[in-house]
C-alpha positions in Angstrom: 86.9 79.5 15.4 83.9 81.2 14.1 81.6 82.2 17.0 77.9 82.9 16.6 76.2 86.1 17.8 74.1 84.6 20.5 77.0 82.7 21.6 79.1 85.8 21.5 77.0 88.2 23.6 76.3 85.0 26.3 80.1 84.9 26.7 79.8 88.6 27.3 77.3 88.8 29.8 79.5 86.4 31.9 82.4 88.8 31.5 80.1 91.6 32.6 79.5 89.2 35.2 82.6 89.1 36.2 83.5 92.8 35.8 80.4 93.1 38.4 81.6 90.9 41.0 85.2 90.3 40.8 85.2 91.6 44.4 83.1 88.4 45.4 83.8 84.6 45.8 83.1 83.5 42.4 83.7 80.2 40.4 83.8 78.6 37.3 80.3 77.1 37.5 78.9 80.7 39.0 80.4 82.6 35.7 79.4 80.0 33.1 76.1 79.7 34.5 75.2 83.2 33.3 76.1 82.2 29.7 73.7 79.2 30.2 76.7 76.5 28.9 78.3 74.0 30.9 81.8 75.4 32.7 83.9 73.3 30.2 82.3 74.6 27.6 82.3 78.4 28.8 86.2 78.0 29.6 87.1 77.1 26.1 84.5 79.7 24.4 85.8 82.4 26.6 89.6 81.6 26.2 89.1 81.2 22.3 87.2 85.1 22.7 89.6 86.9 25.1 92.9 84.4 24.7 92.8 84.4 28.3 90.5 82.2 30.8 88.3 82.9 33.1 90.0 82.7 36.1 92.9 84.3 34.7 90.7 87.3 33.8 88.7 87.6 37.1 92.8 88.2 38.8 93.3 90.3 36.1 90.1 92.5 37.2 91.2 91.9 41.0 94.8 92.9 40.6 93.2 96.2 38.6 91.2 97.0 41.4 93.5 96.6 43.7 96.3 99.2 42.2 93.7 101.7 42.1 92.8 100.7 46.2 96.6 100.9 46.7 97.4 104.3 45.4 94.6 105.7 47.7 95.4 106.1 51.5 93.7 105.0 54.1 93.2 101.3 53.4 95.6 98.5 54.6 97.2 96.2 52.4 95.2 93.5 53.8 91.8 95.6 53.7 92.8 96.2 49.7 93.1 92.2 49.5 89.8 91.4 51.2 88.2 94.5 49.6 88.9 93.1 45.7 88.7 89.4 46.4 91.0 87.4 47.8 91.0 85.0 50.3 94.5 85.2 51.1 96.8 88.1 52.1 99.5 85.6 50.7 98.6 84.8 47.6 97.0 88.4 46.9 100.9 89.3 47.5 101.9 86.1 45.2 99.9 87.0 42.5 100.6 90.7 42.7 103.8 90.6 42.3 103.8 88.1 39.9 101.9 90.2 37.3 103.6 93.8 38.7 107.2 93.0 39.6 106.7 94.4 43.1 104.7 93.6 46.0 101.9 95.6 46.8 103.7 97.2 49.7 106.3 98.8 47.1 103.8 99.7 45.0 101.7 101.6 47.5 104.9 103.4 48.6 105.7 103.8 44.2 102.3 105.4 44.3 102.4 107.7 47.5 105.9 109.5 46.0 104.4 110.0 42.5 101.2 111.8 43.7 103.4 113.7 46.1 105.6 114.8 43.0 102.5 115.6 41.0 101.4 117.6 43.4 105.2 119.4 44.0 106.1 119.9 40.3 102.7 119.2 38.3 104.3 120.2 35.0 106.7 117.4 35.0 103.4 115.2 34.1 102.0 117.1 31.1 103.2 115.7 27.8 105.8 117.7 26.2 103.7 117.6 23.1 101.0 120.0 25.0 103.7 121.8 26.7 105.3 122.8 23.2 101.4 123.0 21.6 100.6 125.4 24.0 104.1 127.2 24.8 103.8 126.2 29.0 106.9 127.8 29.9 108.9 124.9 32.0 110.4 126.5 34.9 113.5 125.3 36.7 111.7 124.2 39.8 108.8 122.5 37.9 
């Protein structure tokens, strides 16, 4: 499908839209509206652009946001799912482990232990590429 320029950078703007307020209650006819079309229109422009729709990619930018919120400390599961979005503590825990594998519990507690190791032995995160570039001696406790 051959996509015009104007038609291009309209679907943008919605995305941009949507990178802007994915921690807000946003809809179909909200993002569309920004790319002046109708929503069924914007749905199958955008999904022919990105091969994903809309409201795929505004859980997309939610469950993003939310692993970053997650691997802080500090914020509750629930203020993480509030904080990016959702509605729902249960469906932010649906969806997340859906598209993760674990629940967003694990993956806080995944997150915790690898900053703590990074923090122990900080070597075992540079690239052995750089470590052999640069002749970082590896120590037995690092």
């Amino acid at each position: 499908m051959l996509i015009q320029t104007d038609t291009y950078k309209r679907i943008v703007t919605a995305k941009i839209f949507i990178d802007n307020n994915y921690h807000e209650t946003i809809n179909l006819e909200q993002i569309s509206k920004q790319a002046y079309f109708s929503k069924f229109h914007f749905h199958r422009l955008f999904t022919s652009i990105y091969n994903i729709t809309p409201n795929e990619y505004l859980i997309a930018q939610r469950i993003h946001h939310a692993k970053i919120l997650l691997a802080k400390e500090g914020l509750s599961i629930s203020d993480v799912c509030n904080s990016v979005g959702f509605e729902s503590l249960a469906s932010f825990s649906i969806l997340f482990k859906k598209r993760n594998g674990y629940a967003p519990l694990y993956y806080r507690n995944l997150a915790y232990l690898k900053n703590k190791l990074q923090k122990e032995q900080p070597k075992k995160f540079i690239p052995h590429c750089i470590i052999d570039q640069f002749g970082i001696e590896e120590s037995k406790n690092q």
